[in-house]
ZADO-1210 file (C-alpha; in nm, 4 decimals, padded with zeros to 6 digits):
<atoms>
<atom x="00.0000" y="00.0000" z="00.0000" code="UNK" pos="1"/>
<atom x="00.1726" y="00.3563" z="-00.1044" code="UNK" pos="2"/>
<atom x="00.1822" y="00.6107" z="00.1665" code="UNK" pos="3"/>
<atom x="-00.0987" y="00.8971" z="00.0149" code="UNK" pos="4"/>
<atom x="-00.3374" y="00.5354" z="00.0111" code="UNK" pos="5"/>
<atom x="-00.2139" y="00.4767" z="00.4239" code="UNK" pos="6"/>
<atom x="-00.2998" y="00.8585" z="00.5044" code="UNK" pos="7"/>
<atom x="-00.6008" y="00.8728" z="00.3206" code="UNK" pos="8"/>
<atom x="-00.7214" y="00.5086" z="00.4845" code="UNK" pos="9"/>
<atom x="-00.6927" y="00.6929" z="00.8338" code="UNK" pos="10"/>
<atom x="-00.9062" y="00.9979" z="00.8053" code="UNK" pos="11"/>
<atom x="-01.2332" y="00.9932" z="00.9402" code="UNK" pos="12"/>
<atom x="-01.5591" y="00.8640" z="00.7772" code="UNK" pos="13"/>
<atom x="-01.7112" y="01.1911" z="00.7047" code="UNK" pos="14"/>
<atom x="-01.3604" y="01.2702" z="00.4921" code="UNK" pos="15"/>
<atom x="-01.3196" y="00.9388" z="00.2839" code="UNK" pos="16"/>
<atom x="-01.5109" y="01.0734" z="-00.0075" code="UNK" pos="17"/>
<atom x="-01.3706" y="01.4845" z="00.0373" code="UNK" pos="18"/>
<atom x="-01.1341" y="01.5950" z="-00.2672" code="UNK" pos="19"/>
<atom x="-00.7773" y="01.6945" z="-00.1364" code="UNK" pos="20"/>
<atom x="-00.5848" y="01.9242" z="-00.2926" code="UNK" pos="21"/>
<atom x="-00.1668" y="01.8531" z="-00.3778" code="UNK" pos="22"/>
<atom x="00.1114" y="02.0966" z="-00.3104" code="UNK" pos="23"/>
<atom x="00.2304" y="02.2295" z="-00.6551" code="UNK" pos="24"/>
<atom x="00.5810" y="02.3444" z="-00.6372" code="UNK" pos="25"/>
<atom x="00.6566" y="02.7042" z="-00.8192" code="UNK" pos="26"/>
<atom x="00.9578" y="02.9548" z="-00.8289" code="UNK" pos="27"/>
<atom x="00.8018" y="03.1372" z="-00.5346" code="UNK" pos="28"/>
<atom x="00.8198" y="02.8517" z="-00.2781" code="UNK" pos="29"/>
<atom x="01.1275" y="02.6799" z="-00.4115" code="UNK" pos="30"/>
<atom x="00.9122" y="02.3772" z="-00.5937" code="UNK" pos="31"/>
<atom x="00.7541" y="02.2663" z="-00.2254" code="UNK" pos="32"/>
<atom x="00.4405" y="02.4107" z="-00.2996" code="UNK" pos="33"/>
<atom x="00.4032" y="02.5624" z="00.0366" code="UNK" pos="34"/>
<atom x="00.4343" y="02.9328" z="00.0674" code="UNK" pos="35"/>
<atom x="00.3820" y="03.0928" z="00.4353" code="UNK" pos="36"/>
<atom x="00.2572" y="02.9872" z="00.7255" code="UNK" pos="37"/>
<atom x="-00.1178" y="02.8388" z="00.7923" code="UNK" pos="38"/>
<atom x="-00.1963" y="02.7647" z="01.1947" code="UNK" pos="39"/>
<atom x="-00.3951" y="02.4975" z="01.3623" code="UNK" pos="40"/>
<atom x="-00.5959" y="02.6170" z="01.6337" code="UNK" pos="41"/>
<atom x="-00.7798" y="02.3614" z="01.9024" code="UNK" pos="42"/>
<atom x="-01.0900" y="02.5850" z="02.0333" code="UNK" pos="43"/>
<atom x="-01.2453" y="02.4751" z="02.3357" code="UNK" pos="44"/>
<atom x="-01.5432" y="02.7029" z="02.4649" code="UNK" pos="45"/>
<atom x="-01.5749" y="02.6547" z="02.8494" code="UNK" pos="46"/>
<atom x="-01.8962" y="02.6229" z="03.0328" code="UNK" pos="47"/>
<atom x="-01.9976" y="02.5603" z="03.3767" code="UNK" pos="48"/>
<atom x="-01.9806" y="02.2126" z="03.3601" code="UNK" pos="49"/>
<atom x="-01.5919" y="02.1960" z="03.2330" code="UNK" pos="50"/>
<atom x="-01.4990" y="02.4525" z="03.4604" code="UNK" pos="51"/>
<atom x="-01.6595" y="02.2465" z="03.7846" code="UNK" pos="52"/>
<atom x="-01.4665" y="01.9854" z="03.6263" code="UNK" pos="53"/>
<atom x="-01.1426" y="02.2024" z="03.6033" code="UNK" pos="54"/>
<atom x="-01.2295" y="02.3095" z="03.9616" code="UNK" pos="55"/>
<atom x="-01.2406" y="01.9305" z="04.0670" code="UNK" pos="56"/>
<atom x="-00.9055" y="01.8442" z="03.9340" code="UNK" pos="57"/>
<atom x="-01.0476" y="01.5130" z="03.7309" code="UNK" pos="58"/>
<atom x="-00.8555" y="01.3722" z="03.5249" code="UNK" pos="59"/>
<atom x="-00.7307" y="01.4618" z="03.1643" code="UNK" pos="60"/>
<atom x="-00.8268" y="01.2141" z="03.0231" code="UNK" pos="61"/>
<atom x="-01.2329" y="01.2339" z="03.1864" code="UNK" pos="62"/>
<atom x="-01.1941" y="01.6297" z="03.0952" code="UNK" pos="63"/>
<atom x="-01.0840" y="01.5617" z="02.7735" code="UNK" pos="64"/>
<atom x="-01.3650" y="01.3119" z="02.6684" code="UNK" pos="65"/>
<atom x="-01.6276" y="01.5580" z="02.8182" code="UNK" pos="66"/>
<atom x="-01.4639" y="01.8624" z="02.6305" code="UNK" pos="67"/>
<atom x="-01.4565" y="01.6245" z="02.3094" code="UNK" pos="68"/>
<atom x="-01.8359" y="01.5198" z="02.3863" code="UNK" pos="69"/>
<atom x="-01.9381" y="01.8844" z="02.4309" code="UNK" pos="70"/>
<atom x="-01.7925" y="01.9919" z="02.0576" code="UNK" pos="71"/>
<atom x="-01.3901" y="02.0251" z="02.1478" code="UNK" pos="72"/>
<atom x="-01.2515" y="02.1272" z="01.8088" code="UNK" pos="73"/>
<atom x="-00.9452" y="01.9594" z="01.8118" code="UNK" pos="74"/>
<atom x="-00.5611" y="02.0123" z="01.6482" code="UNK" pos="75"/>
<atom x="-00.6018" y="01.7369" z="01.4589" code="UNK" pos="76"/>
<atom x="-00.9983" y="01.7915" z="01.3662" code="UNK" pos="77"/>
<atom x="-00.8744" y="02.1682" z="01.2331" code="UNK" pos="78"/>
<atom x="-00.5685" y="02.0238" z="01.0341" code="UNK" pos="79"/>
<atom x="-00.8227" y="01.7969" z="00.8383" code="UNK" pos="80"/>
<atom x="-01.0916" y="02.0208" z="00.7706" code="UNK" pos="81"/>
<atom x="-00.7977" y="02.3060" z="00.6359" code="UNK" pos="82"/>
<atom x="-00.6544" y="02.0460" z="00.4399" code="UNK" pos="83"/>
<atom x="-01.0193" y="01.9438" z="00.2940" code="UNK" pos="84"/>
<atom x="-01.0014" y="02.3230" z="00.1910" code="UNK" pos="85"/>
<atom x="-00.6706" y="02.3360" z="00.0336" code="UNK" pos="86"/>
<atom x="-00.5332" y="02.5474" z="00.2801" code="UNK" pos="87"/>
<atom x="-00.2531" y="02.2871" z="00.2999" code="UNK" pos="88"/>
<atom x="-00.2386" y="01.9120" z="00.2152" code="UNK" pos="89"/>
<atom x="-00.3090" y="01.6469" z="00.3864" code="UNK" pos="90"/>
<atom x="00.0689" y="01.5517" z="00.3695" code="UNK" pos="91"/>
<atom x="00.1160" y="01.8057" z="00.5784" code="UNK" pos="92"/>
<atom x="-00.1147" y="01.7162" z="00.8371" code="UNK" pos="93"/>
<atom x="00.0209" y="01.3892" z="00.8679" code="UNK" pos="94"/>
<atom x="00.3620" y="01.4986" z="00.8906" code="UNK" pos="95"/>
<atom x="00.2592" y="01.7269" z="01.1642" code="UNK" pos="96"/>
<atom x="00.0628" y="01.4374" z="01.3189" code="UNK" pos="97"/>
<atom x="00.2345" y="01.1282" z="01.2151" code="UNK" pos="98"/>
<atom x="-00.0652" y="00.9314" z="01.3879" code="UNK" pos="99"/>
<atom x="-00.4210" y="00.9933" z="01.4398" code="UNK" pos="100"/>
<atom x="-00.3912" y="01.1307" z="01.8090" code="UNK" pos="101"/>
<atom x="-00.6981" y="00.8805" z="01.8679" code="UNK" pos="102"/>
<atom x="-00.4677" y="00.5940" z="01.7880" code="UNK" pos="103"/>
<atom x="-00.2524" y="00.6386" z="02.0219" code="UNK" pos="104"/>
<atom x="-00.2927" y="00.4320" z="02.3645" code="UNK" pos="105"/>
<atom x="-00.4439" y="00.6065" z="02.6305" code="UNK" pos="106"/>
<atom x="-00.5638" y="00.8785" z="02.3902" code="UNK" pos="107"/>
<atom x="-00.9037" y="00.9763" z="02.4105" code="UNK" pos="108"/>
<atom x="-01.1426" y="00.9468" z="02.0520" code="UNK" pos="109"/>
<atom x="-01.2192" y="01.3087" z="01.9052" code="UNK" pos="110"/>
<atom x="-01.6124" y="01.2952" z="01.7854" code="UNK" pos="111"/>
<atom x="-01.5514" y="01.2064" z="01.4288" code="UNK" pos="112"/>
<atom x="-01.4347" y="00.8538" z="01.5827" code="UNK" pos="113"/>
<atom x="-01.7120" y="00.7054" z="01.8257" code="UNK" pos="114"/>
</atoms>
């Protein structure tokens, strides 16, 4: 199996059938096709319920789930749905991310995953 089929075999359901876009390398970016910088942002809006939680000292791994349950955008959710807009590739994601951070043990699953 070539590496773009391994990346594209571990996005999430809702992205299986999205179009990508490729980096096209110019004169301007020195052939990488990647000109600038583009951020990743993980947004978390706090209500009373995380922030009796916060206030409780649970665990990360309880907050986290709740936080994911309640609509957490995460790093890895953003860096997707950019990429799904060619605002970089998904490449680039993956090389930022080399796994899905749901894969990894211990990790807790972001909502595209349950």
């Amino acid at each position: 199996k070539n590496r773009k089929g391994e990346l594209f075999a571990a996005l999430p359901a809702n992205y299986q059938n999205t179009q990508f876009y490729e980096a096209e390398g110019c004169g301007k970016c020195r052939k990488t096709g990647y000109a600038g910088r583009s951020a990743l942002h993980e947004i978390l809006l706090v209500d009373d319920d995380l922030r009796k939680l916060i206030v409780k000292q649970v665990p990360t791994a309880t907050f986290r789930e709740r936080a994911l349950q309640k609509g957490m955008r995460t790093l890895w959710e953003d860096g997707i749905e950019k990429a799904s807009q060619g605002v970089t590739t998904i490449e680039e994601i993956f090389r930022v991310f080399p796994r899905n951070p749901a894969a990894v043990s211990g990790a807790c699953k972001p909502a595209w995953a349950r």
